[in-house]
N, C-alpha and C positions, 0 to 999 in steps of 0.2 A: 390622888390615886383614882385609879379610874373606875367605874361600877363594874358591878362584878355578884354575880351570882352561884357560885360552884357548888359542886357536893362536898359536903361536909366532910374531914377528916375524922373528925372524933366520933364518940361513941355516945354522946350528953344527947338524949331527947328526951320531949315532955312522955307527962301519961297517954296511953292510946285513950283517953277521955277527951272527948270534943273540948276545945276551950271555947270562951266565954269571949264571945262576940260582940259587938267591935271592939278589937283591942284598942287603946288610945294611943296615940306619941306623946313625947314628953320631950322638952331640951335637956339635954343632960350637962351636968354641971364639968364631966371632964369624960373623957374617951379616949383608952388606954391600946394598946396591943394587947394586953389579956382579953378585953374587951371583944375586939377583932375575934381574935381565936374563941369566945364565948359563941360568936354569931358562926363564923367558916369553919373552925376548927385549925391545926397546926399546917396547914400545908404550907410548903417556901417560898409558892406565887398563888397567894387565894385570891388575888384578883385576877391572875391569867395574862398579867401584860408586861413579865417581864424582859420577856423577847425584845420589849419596843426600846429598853436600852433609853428611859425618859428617866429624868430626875422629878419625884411629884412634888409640890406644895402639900404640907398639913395643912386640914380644915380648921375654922377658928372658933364655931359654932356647930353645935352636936346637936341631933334628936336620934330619940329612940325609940323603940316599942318593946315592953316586957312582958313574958307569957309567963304565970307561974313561977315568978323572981330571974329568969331566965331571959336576959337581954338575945332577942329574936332578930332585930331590926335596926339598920341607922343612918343613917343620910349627914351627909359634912356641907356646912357651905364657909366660903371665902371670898370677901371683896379682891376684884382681880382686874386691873387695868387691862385695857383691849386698845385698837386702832384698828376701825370701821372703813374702810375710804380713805383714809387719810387723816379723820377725825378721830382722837384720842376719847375715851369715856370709859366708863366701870361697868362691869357684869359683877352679879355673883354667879361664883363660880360650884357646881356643885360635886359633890364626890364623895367615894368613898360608901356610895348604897351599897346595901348586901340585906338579905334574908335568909335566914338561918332554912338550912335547903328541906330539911323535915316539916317547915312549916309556908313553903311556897303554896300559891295559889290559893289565897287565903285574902288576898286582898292586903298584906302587912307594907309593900312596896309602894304604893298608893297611899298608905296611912301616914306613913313616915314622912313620904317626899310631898305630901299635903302640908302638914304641918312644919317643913322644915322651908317650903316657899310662901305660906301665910305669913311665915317670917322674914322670909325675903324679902317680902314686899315693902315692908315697914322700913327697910336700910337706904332705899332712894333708886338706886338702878331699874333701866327700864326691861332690863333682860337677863336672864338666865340661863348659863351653857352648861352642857357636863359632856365626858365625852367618854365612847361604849365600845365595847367591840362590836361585832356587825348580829351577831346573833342577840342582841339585845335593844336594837332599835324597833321591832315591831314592840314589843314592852313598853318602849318608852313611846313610842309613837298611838298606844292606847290612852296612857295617861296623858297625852295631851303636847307632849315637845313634840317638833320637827327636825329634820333634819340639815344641815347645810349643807350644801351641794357643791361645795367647793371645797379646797384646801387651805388649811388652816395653819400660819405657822405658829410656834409658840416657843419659847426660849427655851435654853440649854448652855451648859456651862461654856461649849463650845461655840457658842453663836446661836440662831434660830436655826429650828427642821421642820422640816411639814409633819405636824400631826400624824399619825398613820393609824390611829381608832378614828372611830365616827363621831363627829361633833353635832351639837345637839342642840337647840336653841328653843325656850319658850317664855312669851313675854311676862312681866309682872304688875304691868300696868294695864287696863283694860285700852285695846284699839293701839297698843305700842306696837308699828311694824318691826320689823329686821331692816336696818339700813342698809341699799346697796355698799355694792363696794367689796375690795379686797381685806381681810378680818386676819390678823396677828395681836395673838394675846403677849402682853408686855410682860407676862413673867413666865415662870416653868406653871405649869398644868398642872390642875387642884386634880 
């Protein structure tokens, strides 16, 4: 699923008491749709990309951040075949960030997606994609991914389509570049 940061539907926020700085991520041991709705709230598209008419991949691996027993925060990652040029290799793939919209700008989107590619790293891939609507690439472009500047196909039941969010790439190895070349992710989009 794709990132996504919206206003919250429900009515769940903390105390107007500051919380307690920095909050930590954690993995979590399973991530549910109640889950979801504990962070966005009930909306029918809380990530905003139903329009794109894409089938997503669940993630395989969960972190979180919790304010006040109140899951705030979360990041998905998923090992995801790619072909780079013509050369086949593995990305994780990342997905499924949100911040609970009462508690934006707080730094919790940076905590999460910290800790959820420290663990990245440890899986073998030299790279990292997620992929954003356009109003979310300066964000991501703070924390340190780039953008690809190209078009990206990626599967579907019906064959492959071009991407039509913005793909995202940042390495996990120190000095890993982006290999040239034409990029199709070998399965449906985490």
């Amino acid at each position: 699923m794709a990132d996504h940061l919206p206003a919250p539907t429900s009515t769940s926020t903390l105390t107007a008491e500051p919380l307690p700085m920095p909050l930590a991520a954690v993995r979590l041991t399973a991530y549910t749709p109640a889950d979801l709705v504990e962070i966005l709230g009930d909306a029918p598209d809380p990530f905003g990309v139903d329009d794109a008419g894409l089938t997503w991949l669940p993630k395989e691996v969960h972190f979180g951040v919790r304010a006040e027993g109140r899951l705030v925060a979360h990041a998905g990652l998923l090992r995801v075949p790619v072909s780079i040029g013509g050369t086949e290799a593995e990305v994780i793939g990342v997905g499924g960030v949100a911040v609970a919209a009462d508690l934006r700008g707080r730094g919790l989107a940076r905590t999460v997606l910290t800790a959820a590619l420290d663990h990245a790293r440890t899986l073998g891939p030299r790279h990292a994609l997620l992929f954003c609507r356009p109003p979310l690439v300066a964000l991501y472009e703070r924390l340190g991914w780039r953008t690809l500047e190209q078009d990206i196909r990626v599967e579907q039941a019906g064959g492959p389509v071009v991407m039509p969010l913005r793909t995202m790439r940042t390495p996990l190895v120190d000095g890993a570049e982006w290999p040239p070349g034409e990029v199709r992710l070998l399965s449906f989009p985490m």
